[in-house]
CHARMM-style PDB file with segment names, atoms N, HN, CA, C and O in Angstrom:
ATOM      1  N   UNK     1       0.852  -1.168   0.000  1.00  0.00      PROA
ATOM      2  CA  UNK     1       0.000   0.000   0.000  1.00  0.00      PROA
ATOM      3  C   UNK     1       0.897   1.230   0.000  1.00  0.00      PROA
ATOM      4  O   UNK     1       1.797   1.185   0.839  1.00  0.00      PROA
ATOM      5  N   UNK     2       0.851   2.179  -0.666  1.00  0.00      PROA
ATOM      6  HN  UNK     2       0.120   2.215  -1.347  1.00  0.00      PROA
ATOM      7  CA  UNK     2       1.041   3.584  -0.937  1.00  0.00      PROA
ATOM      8  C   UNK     2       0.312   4.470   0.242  1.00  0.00      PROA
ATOM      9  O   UNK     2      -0.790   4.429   0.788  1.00  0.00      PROA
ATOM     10  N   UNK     3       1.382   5.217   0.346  1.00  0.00      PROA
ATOM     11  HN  UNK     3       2.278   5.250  -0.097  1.00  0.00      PROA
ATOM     12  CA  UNK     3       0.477   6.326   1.551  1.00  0.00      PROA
ATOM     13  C   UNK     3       1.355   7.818   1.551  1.00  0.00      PROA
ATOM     14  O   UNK     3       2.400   7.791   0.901  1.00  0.00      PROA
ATOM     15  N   UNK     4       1.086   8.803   2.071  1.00  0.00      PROA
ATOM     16  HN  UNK     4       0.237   8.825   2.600  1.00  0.00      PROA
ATOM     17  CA  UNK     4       2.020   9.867   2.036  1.00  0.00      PROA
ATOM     18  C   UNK     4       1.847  10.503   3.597  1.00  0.00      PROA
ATOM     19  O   UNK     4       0.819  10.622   4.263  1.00  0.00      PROA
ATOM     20  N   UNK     5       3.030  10.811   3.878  1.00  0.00      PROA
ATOM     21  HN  UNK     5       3.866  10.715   3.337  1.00  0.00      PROA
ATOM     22  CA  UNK     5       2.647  11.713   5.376  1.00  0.00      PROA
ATOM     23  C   UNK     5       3.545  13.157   5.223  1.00  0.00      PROA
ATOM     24  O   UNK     5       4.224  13.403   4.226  1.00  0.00      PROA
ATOM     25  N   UNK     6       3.465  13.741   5.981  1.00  0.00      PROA
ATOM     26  HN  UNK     6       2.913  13.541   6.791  1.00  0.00      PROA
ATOM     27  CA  UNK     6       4.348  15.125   6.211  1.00  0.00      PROA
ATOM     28  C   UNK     6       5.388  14.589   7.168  1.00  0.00      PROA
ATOM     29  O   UNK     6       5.185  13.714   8.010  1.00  0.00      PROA
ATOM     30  N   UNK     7       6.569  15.243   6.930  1.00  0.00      PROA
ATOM     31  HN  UNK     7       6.734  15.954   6.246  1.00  0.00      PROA
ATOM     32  CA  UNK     7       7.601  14.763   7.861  1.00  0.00      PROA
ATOM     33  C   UNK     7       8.281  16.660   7.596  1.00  0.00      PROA
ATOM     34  O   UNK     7       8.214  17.409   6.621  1.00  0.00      PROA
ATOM     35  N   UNK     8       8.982  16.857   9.198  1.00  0.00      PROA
ATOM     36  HN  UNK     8       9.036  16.249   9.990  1.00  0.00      PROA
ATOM     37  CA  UNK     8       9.080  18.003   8.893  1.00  0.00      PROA
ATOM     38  C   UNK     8      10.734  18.287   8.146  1.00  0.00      PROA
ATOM     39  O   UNK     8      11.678  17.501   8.065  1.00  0.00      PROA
ATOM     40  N   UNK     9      10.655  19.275   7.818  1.00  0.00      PROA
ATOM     41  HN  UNK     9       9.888  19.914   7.883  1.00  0.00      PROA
ATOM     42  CA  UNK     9      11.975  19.514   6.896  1.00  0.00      PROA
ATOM     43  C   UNK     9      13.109  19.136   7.471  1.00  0.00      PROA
ATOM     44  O   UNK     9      13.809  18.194   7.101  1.00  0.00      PROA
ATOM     45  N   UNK    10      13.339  19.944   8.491  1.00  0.00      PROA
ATOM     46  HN  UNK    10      12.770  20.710   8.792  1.00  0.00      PROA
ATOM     47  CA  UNK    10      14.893  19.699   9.367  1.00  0.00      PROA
ATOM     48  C   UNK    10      15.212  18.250   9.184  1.00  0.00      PROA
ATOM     49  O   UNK    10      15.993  17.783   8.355  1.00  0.00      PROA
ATOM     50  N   UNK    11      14.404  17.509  10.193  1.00  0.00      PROA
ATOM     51  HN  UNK    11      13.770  17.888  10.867  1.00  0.00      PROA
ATOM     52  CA  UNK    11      14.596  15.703   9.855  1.00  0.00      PROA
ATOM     53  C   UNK    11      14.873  15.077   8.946  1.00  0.00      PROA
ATOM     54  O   UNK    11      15.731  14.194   8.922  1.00  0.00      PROA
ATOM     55  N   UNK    12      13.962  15.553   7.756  1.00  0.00      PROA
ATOM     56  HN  UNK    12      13.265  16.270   7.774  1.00  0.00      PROA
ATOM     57  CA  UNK    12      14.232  15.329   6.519  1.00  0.00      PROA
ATOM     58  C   UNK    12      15.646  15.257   5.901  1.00  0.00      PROA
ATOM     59  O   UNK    12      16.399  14.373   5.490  1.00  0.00      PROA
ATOM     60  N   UNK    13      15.653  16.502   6.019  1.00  0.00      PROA
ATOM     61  HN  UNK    13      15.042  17.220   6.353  1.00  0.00      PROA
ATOM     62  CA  UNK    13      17.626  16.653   6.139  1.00  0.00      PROA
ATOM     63  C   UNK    13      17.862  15.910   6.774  1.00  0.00      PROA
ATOM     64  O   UNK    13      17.757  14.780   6.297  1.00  0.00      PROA
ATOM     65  N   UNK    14      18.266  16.004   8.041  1.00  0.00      PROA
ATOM     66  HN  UNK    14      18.352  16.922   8.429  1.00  0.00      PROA
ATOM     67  CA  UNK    14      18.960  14.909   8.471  1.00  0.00      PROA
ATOM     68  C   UNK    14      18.948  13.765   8.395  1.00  0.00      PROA
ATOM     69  O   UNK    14      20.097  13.332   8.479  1.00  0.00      PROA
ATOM     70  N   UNK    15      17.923  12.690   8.224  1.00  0.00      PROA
ATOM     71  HN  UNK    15      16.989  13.041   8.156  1.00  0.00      PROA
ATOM     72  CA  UNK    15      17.996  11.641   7.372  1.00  0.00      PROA
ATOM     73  C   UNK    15      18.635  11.271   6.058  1.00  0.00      PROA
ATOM     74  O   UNK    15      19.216  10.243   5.711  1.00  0.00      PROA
ATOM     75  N   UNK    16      18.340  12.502   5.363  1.00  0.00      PROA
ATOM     76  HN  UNK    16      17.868  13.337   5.645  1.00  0.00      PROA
ATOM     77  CA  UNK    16      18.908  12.506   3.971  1.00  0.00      PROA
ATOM     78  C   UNK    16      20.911  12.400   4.172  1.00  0.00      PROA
ATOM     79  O   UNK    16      21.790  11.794   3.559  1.00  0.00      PROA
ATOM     80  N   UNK    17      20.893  13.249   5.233  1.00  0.00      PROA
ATOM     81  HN  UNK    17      20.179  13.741   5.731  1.00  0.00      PROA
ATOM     82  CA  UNK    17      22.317  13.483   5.078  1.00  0.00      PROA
ATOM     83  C   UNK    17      23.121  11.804   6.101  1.00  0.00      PROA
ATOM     84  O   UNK    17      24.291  11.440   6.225  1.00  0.00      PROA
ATOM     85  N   UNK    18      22.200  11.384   6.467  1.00  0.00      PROA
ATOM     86  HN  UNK    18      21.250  11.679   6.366  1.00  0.00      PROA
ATOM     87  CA  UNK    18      22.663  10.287   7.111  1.00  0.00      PROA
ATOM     88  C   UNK    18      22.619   8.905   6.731  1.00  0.00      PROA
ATOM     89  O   UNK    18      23.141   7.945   7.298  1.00  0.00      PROA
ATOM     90  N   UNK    19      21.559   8.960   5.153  1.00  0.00      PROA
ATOM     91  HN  UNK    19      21.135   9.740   4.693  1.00  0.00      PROA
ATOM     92  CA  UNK    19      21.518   7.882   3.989  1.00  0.00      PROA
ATOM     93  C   UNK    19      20.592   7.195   5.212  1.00  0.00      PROA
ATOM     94  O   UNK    19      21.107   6.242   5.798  1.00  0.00      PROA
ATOM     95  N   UNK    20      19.392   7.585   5.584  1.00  0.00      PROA
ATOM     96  HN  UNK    20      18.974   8.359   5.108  1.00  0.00      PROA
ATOM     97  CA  UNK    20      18.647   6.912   6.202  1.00  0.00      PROA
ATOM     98  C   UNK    20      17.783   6.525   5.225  1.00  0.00      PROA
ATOM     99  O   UNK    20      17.767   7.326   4.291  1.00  0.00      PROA
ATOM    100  N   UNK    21      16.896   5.380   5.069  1.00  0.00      PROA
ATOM    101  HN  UNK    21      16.910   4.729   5.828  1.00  0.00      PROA
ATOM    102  CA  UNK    21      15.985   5.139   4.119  1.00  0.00      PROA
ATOM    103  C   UNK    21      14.679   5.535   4.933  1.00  0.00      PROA
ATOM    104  O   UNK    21      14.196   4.801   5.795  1.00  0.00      PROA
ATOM    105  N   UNK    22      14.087   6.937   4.523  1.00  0.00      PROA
ATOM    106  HN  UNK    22      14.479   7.533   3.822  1.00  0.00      PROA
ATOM    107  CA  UNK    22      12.849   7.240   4.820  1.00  0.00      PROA
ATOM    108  C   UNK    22      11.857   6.025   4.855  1.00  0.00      PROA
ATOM    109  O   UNK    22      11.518   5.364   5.836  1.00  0.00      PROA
ATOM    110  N   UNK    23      11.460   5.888   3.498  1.00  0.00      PROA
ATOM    111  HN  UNK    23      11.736   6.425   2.700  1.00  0.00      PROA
ATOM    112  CA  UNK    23      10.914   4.519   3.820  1.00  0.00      PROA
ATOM    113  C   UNK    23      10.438   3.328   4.485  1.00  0.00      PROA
ATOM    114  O   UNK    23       9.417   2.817   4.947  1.00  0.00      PROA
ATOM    115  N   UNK    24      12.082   3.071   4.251  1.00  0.00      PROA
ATOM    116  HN  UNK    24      12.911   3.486   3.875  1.00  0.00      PROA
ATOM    117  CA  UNK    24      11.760   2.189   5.562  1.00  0.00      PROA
ATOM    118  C   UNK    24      11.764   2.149   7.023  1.00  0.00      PROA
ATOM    119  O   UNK    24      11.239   1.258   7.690  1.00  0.00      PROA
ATOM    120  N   UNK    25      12.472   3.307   7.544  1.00  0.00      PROA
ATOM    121  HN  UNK    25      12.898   4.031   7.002  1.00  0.00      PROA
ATOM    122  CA  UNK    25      12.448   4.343   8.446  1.00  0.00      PROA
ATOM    123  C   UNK    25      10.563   4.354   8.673  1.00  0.00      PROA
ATOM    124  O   UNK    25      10.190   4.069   9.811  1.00  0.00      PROA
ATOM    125  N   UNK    26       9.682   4.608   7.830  1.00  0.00      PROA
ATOM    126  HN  UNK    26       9.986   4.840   6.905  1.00  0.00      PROA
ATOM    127  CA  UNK    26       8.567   4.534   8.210  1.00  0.00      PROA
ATOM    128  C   UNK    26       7.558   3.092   8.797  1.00  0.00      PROA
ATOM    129  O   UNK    26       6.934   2.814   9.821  1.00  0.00      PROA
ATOM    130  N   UNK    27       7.877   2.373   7.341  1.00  0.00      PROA
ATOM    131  HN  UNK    27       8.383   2.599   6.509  1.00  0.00      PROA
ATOM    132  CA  UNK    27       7.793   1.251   7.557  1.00  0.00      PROA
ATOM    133  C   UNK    27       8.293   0.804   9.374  1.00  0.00      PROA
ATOM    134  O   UNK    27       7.344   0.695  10.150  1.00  0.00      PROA
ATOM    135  N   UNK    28       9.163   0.664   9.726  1.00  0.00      PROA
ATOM    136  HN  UNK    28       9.934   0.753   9.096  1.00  0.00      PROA
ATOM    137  CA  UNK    28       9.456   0.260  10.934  1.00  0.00      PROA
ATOM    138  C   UNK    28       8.788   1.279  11.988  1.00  0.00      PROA
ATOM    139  O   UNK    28       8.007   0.768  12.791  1.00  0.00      PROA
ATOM    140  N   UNK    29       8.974   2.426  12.055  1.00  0.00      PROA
ATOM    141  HN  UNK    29       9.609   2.840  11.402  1.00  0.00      PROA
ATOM    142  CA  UNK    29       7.896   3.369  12.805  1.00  0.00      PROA
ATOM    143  C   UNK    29       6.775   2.984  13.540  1.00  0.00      PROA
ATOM    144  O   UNK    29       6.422   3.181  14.703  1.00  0.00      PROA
ATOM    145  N   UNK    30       6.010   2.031  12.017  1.00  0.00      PROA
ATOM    146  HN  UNK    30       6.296   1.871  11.072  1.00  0.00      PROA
ATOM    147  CA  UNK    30       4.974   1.867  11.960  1.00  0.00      PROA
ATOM    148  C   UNK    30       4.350   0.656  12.510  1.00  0.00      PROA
ATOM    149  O   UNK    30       3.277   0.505  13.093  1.00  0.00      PROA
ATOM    150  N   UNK    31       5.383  -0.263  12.149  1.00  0.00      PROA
ATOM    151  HN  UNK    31       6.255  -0.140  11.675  1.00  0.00      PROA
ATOM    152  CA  UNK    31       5.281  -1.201  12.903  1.00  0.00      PROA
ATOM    153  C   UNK    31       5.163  -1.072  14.305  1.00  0.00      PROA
ATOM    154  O   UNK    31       4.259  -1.500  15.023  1.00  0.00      PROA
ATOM    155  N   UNK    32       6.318  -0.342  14.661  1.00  0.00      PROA
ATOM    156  HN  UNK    32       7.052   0.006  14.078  1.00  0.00      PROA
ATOM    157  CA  UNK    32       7.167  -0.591  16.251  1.00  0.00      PROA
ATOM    158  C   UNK    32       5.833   0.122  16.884  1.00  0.00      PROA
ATOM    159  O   UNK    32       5.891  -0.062  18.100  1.00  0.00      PROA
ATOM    160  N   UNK    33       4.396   1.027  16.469  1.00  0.00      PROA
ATOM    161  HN  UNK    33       4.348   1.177  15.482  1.00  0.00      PROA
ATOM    162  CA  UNK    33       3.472   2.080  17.085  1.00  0.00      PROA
ATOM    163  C   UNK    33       2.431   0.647  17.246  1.00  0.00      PROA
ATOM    164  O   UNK    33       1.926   0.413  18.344  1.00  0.00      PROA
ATOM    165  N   UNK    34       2.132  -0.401  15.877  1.00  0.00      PROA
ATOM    166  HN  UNK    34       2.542  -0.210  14.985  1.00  0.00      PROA
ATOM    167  CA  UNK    34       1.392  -1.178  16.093  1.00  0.00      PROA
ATOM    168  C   UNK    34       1.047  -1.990  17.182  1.00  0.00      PROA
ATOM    169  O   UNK    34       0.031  -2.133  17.862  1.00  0.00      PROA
ATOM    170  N   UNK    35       2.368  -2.569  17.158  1.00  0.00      PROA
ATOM    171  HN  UNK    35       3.193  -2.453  16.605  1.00  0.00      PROA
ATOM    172  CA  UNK    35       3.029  -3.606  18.155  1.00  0.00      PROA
ATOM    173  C   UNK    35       2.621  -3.109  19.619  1.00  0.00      PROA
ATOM    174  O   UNK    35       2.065  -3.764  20.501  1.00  0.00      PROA
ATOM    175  N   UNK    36       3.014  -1.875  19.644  1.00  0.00      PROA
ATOM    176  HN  UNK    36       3.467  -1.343  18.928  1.00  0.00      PROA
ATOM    177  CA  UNK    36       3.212  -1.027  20.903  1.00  0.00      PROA
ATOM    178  C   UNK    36       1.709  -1.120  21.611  1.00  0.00      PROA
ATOM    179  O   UNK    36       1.512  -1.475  22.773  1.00  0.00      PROA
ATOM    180  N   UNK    37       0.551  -0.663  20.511  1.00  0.00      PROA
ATOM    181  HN  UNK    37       0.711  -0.375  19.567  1.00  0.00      PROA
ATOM    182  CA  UNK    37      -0.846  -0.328  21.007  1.00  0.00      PROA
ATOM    183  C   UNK    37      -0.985  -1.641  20.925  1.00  0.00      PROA
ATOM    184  O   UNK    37      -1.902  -1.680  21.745  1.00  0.00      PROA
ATOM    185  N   UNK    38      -0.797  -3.140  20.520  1.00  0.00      PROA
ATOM    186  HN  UNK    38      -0.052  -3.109  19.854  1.00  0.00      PROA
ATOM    187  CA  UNK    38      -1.479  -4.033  20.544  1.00  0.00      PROA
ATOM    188  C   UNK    38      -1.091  -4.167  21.887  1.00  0.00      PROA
ATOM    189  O   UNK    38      -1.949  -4.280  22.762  1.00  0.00      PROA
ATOM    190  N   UNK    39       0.427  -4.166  22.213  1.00  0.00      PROA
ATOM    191  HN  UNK    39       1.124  -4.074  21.502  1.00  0.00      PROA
ATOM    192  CA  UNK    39       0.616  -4.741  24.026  1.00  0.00      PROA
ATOM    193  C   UNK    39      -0.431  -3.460  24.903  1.00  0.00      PROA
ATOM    194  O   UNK    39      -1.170  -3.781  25.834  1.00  0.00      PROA
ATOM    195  N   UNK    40      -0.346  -2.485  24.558  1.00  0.00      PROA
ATOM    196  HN  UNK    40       0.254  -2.224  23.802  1.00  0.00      PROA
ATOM    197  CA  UNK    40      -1.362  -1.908  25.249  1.00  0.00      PROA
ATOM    198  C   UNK    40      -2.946  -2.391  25.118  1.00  0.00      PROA
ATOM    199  O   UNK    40      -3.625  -2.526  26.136  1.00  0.00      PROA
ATOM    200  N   UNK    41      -3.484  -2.641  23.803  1.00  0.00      PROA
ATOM    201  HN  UNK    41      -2.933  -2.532  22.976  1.00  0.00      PROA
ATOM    202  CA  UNK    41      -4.571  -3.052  24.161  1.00  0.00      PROA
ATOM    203  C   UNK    41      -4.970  -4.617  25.174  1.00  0.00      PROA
ATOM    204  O   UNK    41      -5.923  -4.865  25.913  1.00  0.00      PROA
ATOM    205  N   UNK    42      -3.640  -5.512  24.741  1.00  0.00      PROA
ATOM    206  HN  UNK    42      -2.866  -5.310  24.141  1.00  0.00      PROA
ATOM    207  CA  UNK    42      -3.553  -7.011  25.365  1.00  0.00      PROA
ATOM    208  C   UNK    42      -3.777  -6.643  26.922  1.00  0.00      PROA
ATOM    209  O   UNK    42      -4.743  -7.130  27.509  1.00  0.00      PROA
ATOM    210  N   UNK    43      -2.692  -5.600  27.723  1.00  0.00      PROA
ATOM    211  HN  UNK    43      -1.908  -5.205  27.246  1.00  0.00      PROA
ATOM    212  CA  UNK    43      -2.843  -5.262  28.845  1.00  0.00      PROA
ATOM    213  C   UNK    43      -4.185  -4.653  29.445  1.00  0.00      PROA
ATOM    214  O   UNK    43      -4.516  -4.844  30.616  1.00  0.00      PROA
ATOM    215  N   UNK    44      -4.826  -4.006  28.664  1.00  0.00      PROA
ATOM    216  HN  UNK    44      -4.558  -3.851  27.713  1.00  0.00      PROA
ATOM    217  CA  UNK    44      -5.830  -2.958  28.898  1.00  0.00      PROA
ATOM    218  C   UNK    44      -7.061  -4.405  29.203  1.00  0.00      PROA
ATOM    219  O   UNK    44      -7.997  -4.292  29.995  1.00  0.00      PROA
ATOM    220  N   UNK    45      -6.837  -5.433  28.549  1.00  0.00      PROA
ATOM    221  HN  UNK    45      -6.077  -5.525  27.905  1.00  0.00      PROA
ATOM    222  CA  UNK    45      -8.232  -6.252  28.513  1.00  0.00      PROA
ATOM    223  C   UNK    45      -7.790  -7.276  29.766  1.00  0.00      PROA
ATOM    224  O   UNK    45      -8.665  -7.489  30.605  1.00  0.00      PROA
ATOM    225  N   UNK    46      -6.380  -7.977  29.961  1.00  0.00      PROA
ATOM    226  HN  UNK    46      -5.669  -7.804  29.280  1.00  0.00      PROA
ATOM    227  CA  UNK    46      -6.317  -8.084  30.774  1.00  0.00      PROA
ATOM    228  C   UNK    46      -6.545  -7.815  32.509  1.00  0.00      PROA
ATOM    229  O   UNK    46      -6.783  -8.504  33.501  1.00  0.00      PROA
ATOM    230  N   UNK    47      -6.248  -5.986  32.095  1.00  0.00      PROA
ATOM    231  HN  UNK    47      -6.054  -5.427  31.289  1.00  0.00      PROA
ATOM    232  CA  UNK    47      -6.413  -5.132  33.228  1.00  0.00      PROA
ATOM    233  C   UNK    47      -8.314  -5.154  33.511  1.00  0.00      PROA
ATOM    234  O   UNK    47      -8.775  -5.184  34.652  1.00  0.00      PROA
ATOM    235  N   UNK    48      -9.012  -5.137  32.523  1.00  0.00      PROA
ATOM    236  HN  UNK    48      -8.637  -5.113  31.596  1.00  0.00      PROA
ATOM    237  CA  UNK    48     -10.442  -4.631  32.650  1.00  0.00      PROA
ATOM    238  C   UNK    48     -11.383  -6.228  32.500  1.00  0.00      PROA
ATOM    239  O   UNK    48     -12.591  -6.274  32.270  1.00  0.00      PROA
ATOM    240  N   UNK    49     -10.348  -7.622  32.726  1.00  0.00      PROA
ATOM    241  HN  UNK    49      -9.366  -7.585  32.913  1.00  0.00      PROA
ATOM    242  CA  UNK    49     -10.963  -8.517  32.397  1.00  0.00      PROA
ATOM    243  C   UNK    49     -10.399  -9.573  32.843  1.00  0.00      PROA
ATOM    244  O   UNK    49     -10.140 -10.537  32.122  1.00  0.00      PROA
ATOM    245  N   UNK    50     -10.080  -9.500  34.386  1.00  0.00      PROA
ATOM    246  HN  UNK    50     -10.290  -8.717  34.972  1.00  0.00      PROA
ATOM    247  CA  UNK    50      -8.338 -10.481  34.758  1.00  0.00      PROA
ATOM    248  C   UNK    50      -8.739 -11.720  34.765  1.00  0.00      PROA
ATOM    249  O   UNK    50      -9.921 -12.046  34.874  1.00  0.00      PROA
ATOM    250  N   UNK    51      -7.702 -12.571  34.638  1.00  0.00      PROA
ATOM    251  HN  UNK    51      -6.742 -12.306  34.550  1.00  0.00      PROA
ATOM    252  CA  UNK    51      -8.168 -14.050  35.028  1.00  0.00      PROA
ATOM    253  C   UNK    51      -8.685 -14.475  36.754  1.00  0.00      PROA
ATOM    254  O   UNK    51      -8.238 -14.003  37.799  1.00  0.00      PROA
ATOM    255  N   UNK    52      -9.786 -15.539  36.566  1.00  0.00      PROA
ATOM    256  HN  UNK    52     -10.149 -15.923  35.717  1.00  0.00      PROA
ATOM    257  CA  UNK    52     -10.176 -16.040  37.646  1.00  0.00      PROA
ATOM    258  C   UNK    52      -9.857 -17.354  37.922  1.00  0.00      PROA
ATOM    259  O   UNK    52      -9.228 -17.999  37.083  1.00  0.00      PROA
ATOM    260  N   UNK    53     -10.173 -17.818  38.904  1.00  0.00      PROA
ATOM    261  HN  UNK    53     -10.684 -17.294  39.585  1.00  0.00      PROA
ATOM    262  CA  UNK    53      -9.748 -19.359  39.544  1.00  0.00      PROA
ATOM    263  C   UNK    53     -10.700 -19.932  38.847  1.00  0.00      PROA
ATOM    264  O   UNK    53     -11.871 -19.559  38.791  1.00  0.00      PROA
ATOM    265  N   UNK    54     -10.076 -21.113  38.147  1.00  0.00      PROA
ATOM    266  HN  UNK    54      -9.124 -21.416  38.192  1.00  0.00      PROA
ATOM    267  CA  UNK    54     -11.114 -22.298  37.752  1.00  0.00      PROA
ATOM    268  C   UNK    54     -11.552 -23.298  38.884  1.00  0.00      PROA
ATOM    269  O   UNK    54     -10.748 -23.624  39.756  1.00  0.00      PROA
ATOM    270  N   UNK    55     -12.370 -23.604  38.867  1.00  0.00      PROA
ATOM    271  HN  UNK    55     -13.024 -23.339  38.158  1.00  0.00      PROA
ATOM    272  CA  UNK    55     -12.426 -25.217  39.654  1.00  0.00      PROA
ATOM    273  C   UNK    55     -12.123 -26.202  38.619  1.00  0.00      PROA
ATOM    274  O   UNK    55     -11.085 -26.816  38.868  1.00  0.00      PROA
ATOM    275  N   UNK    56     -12.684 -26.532  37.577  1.00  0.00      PROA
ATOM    276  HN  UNK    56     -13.527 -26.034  37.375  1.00  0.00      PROA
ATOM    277  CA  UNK    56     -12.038 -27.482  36.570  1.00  0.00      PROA
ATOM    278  C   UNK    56     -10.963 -27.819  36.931  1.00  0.00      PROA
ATOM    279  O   UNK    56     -10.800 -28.969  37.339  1.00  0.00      PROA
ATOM    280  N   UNK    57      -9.783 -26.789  36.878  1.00  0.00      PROA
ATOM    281  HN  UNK    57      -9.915 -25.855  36.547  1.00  0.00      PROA
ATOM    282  CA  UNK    57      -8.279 -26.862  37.264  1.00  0.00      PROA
ATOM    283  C   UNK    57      -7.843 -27.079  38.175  1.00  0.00      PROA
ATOM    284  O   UNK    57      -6.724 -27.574  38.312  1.00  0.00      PROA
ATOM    285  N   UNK    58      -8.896 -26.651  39.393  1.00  0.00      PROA
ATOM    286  HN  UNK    58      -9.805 -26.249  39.281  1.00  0.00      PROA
ATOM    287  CA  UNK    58      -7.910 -27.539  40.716  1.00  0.00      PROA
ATOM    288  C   UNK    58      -7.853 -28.636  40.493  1.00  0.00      PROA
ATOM    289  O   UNK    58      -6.762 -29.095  40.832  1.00  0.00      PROA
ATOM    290  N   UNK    59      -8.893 -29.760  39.821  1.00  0.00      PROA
ATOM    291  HN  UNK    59      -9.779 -29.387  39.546  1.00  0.00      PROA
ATOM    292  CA  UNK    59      -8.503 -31.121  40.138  1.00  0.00      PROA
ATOM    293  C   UNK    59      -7.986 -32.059  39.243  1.00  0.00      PROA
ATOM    294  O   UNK    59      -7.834 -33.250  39.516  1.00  0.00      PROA
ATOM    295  N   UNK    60      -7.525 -31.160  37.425  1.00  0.00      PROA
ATOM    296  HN  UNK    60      -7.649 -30.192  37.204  1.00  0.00      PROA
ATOM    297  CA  UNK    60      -7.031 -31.879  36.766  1.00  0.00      PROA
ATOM    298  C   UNK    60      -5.255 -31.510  37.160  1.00  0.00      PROA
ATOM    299  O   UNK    60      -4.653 -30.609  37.744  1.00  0.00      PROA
ATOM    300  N   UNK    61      -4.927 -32.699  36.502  1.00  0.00      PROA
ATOM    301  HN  UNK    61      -5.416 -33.431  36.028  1.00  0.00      PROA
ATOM    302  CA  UNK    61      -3.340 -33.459  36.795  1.00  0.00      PROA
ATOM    303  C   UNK    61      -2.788 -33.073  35.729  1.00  0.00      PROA
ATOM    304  O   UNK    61      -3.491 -33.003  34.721  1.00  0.00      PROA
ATOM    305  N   UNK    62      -1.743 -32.809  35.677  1.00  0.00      PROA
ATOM    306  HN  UNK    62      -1.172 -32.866  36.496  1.00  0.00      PROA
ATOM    307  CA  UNK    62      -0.483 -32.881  34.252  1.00  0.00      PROA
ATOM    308  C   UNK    62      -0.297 -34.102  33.898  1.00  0.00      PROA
ATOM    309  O   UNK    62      -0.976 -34.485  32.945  1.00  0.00      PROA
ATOM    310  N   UNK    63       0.262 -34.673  34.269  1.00  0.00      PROA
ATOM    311  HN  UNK    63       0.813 -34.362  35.042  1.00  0.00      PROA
ATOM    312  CA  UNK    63       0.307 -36.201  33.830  1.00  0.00      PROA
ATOM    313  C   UNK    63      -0.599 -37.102  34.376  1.00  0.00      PROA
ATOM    314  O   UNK    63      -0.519 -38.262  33.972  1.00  0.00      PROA
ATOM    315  N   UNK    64      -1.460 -36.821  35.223  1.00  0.00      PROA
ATOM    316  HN  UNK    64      -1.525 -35.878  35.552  1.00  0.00      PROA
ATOM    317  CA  UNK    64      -2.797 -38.042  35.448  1.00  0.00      PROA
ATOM    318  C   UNK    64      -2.193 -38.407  36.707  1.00  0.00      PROA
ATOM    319  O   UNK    64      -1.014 -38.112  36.907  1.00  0.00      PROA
ATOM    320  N   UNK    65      -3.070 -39.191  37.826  1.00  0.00      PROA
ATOM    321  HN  UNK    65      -4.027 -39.431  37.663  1.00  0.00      PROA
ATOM    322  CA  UNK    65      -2.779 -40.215  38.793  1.00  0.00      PROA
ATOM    323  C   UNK    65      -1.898 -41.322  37.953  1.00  0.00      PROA
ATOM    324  O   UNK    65      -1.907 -41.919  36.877  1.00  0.00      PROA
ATOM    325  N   UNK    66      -0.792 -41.142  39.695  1.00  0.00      PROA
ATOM    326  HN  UNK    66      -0.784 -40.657  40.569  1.00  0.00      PROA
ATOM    327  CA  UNK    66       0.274 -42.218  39.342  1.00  0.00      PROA
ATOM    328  C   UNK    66       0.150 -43.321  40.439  1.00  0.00      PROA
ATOM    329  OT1 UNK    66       0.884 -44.309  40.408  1.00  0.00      PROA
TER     330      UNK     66
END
């Protein structure tokens, strides 16, 4: 997908002058913001939805009666 954003000048330069690949410079940005809000949302549901005690689980075994 194609997209365009504003990036401000100064930076610009300086990327340019540092052979940064804008690009992909965004690309990763973009990622690293995704990632970021997904652990925030994972936490947020956790936080607003915590785990409870099963009973099921108290009485099953990992490996069964020995």
């Amino acid at each position: 997908m194609r997209t365009t954003f504003t990036l401000d000048r100064q930076l610009a330069e300086q990327a340019r002058q540092m052979n940064i690949n804008l690009s992909a410079a965004a690309r990763a940005g973009v990622r690293e913001a995704v990632c970021a809000a997904l652990v925030r949302k994972d936490r947020d549901a956790y936080r607003d939805h915590p785990e409870q005690p099963d009973p099921f689980w108290e009485g099953a075994e990992a490996w069964g009666e020995e």
